[in-house]
N, C-alpha and C positions, 0 to 999 in steps of 0.2 A: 126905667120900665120900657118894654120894646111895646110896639104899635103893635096891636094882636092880626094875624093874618086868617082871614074869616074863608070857612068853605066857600068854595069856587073859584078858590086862588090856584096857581102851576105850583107847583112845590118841584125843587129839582134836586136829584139823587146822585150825586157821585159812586158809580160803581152800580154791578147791576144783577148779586147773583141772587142767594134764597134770600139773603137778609132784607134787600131791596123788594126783594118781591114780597116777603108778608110786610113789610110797611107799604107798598103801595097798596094791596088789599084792605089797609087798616085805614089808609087814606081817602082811597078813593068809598070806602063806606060812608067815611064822615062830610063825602062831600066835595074832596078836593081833586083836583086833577094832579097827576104826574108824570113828570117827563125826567128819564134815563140819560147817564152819560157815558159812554165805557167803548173801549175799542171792539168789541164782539157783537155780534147779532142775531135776534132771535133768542133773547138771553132770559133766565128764568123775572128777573126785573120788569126786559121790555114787552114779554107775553101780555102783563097786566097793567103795564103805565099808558098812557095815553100817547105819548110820542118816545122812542127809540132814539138818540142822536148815537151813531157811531163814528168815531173819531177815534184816534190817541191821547193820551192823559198830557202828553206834551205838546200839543197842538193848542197851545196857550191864546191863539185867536179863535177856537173853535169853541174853547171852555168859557170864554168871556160871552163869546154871542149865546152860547146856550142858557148862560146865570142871566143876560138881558132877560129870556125868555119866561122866568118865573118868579116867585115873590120872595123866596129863599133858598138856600139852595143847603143840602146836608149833606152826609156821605155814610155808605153803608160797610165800608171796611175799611181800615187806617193804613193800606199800603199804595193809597191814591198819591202822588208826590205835595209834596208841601208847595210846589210853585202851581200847581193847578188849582187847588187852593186859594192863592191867591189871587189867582188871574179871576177866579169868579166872585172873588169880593169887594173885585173892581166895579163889579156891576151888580150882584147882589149881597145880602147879607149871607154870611156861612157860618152854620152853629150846627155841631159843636165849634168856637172860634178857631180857624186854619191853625193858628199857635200852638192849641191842645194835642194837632193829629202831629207837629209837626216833634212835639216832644213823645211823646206814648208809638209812635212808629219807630223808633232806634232807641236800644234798650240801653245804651247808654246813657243816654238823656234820659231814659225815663228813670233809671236806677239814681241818677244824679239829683233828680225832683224827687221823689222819694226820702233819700240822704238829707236833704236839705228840711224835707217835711219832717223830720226825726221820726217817721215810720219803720217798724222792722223789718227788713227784706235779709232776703239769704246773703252770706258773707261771700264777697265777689272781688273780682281784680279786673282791668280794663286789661286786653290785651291786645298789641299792635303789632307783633313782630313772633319767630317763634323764640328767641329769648326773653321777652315779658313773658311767653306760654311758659317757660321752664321754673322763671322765676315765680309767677302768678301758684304753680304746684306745690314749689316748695313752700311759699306761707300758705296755702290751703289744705294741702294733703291731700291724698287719693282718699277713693276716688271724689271727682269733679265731674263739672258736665261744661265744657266747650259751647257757647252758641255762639252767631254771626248777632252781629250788633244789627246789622236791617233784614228786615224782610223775612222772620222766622215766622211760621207758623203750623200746626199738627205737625210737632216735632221735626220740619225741611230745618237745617241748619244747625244740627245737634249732634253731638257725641261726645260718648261719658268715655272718661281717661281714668282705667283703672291700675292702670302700670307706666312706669316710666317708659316701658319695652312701646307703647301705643300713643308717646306725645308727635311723632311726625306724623302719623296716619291720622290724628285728630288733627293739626294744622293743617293737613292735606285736605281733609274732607271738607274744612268753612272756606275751602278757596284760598289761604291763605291772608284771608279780610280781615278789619277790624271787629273784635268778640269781647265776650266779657266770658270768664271760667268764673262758676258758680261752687261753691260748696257743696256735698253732698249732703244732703237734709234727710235726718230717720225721721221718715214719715208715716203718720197713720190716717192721714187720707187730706184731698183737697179739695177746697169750697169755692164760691163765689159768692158776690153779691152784688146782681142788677140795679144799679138806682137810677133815676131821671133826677134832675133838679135844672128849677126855672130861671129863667130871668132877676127874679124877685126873690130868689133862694129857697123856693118850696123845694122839700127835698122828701122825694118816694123810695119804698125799695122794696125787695120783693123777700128781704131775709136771705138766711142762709140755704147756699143751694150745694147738694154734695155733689160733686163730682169723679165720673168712672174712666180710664182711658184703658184703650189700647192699641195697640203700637204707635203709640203717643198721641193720640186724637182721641176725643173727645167720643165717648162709646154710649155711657147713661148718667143722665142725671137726675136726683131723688130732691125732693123737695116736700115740706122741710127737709134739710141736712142732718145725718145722725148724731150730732154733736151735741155737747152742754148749752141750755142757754146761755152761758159766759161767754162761751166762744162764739155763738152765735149772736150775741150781743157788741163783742169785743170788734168782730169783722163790720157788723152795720159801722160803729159809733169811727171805724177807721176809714170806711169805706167815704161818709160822711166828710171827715176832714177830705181827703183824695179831690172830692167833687169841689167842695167849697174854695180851697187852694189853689186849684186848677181854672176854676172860674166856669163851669161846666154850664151849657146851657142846652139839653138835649140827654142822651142816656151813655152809661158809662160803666164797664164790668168792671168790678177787682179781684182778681183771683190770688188766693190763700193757697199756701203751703199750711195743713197742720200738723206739727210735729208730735210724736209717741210724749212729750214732758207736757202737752197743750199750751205750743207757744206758736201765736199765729205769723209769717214771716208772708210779706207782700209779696208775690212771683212775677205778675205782671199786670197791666191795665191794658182795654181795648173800650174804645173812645166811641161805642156805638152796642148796638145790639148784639146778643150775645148768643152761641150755640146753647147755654145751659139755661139761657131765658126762654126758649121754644115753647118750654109748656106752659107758660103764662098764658099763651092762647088759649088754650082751653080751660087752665088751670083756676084766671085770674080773673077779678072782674074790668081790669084794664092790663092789656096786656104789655109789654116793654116795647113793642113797634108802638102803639098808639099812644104811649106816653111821651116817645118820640118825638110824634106829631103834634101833640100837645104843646112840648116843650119847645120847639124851635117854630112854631106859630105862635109863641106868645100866648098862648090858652094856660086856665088853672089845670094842674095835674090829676090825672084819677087816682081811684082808690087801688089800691095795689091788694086788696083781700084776696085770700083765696075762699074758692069755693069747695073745693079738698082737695088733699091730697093728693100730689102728681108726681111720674115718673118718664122718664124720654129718653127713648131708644133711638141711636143713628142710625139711618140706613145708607150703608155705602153699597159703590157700584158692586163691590164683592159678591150681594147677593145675585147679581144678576148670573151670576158664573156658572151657571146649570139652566140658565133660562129664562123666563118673567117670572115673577116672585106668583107666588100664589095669594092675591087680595082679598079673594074671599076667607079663607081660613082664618087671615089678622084681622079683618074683621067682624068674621064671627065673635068673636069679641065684645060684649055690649057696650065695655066700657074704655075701648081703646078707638085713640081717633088717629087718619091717617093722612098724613102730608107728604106730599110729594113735589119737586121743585120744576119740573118742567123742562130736566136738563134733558136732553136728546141721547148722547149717546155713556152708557155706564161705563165705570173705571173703576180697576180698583184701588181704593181709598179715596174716590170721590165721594163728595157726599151730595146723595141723590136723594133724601126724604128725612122722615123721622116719624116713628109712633108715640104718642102719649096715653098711657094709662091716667086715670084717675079712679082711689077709692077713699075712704074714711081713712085708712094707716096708709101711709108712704112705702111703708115697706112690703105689704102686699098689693099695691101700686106698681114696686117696682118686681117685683115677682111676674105677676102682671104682664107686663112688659115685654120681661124676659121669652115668659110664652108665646106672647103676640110674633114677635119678631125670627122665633126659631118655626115659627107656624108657615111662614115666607118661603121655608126653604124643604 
């Protein structure tokens, strides 16, 4: 059992965009102070922690003297490198443990932990060269999807190979890198499931949460998930093993493929707070940043209920393409609440906010939503 770390301790954050910034907000409620580590400035993180450090993730003397500076130190998105990591738990503890980031940030590794857990993931081939690409096709069949084994995320480092005529434009496109080609999966829609788990193995989780993309990023998420409860039982009770295996001490997404025959297939893990757990905020009575904070302080975990019904819309820079979004209109709204990350300047497929609906049904929730968010523009 870890020492429990009581408000008015530094808590320090690896990384410092929206994710960082609703856990400092969840933090500094409860009490604690928070100090940021990330090469940029001014960042939607260090607007609300209490000290800024900028630096490089490889300035492995800059990361050590920062984890001196607090009582533990976490991270808010898993492509911080695994030697930074370490350099900070030279000097404080870091949970979720560096080992977790350093497996769930290259999807080889993490496809490999998985395999090993006898979890189902989509049928895949390592690829190193573009002859494993050729060979990788022919045991899988078209179409496939190409990704880069580091550093994917809203679909950077992806292309689907529907033709022989398109395997050198797919090795061209990942750089030429080490990848895994994925199977093509008949899909009818894909989930997640947010959980925290302790120290002491208390394990929370917020249920099945559906998820909407487009153009490969993450657009709405409904919560409950439209699914059977089997499936939405099947995803906690896997998601469950994932954490306990791993040794998780802090919060931890598992995102599902579900297939058209309802056979659930693991797509990938992300070793921290999640885009499709946003509306816990408003949704939850503990949301997935405070359980967070919970869990890597050493605290008992909250109650993960909802209080109804929730839906959550992204807001990327896109809207901004005609002008400032109109705020009053989505908030006329009674029942939609509005987040905005404190990024400076919009892009498009940044992601600059989010709306959450909440009613009695999910699905007029996400309806909801959908209103709020077309009301922007």
């Amino acid at each position: 059992m870890i020492q429990p770390i009581l408000p008015g301790a530094a808590i320090g954050v690896l990384g410092s965009g929206q994710l960082g910034r609703m856990f400092a907000i969840a933090a500094r409620r409860m009490g604690y102070r928070v100090h940021t580590f990330s090469p940029d400035q001014d960042t939607p993180t260090g607007q609300i922690a209490d000290v800024e450090v900028v630096a490089p993730y490889d300035d492995l003397d800059a990361v050590e003297s920062f984890a001196r500076s607090v009582a533990v130190v976490t991270f808010e998105f898993e492509n911080v490198p695994a030697s930074t990591a370490q350099a900070a738990n030279r000097a404080a503890p870091v949970r979720p443990d560096g080992a977790i980031l350093h497996t769930t940030q290259q999807r080889i590794r993490e496809k490999r932990f998985l395999t090993k857990t006898g979890l189902p993931i989509t049928p895949y081939r390592e690829v190193r060269s573009l002859d494993h690409l050729h060979q990788a096709l022919n045991e899988l069949g078209y179409p496939a999807v190409l990704k880069t084994a580091a550093f994917g995320y809203d679909g950077k480092g992806q292309f689907k190979i529907d033709s022989p005529e398109r395997v050198q434009e797919a090795w061209s496109a990942v750089g030429h890198q080490e990848s895994v080609l994925e199977a093509f999966v008949d899909l009818q829609c894909e989930i997640s499931v947010v959980a925290a788990r302790g120290d002491d193995g208390q394990f929370v989780h917020y249920g099945a949460i559906e998820n909407l993309h487009s153009r490969h990023i993450l657009d709405h998420s409904i919560a409950p998930a439209r699914v059977t409860p089997e499936i939405a039982n099947r995803a906690v009770e896997m998601s469950r093993t994932v954490l306990d295996q791993l040794g998780v001490v802090g919060v931890l997404c598992v995102e599902f493929f579900v297939t058209r025959g309802g056979q659930l297939m693991i797509n990938e893990l992300a070793p921290r707070p999640h885009n499709s757990g946003h509306l816990t905020v408003d949704a939850c009575v503990t949301s997935q940043f405070e359980q967070q904070l919970r869990a890597v302080c050493g605290l008992p975990l909250g109650s993960s209920g909802m209080h109804r019904p929730a839906a959550m819309a992204n807001l990327l820079g896109d809207i901004w393409s005609t002008g400032e979004p109109n705020w009053p209109a989505a908030c006329a709204f009674p029942d939609v609440k509005l987040h905005l990350y404190g990024k400076l300047e919009p892009r498009p497929s940044r992601k600059m906010g989010h709306l959450t609906a909440l009613n009695h049904d999910a699905e007029e929730a996400y309806r909801t939503v959908v209103k709020a968010r077309k009301a922007l523009t």
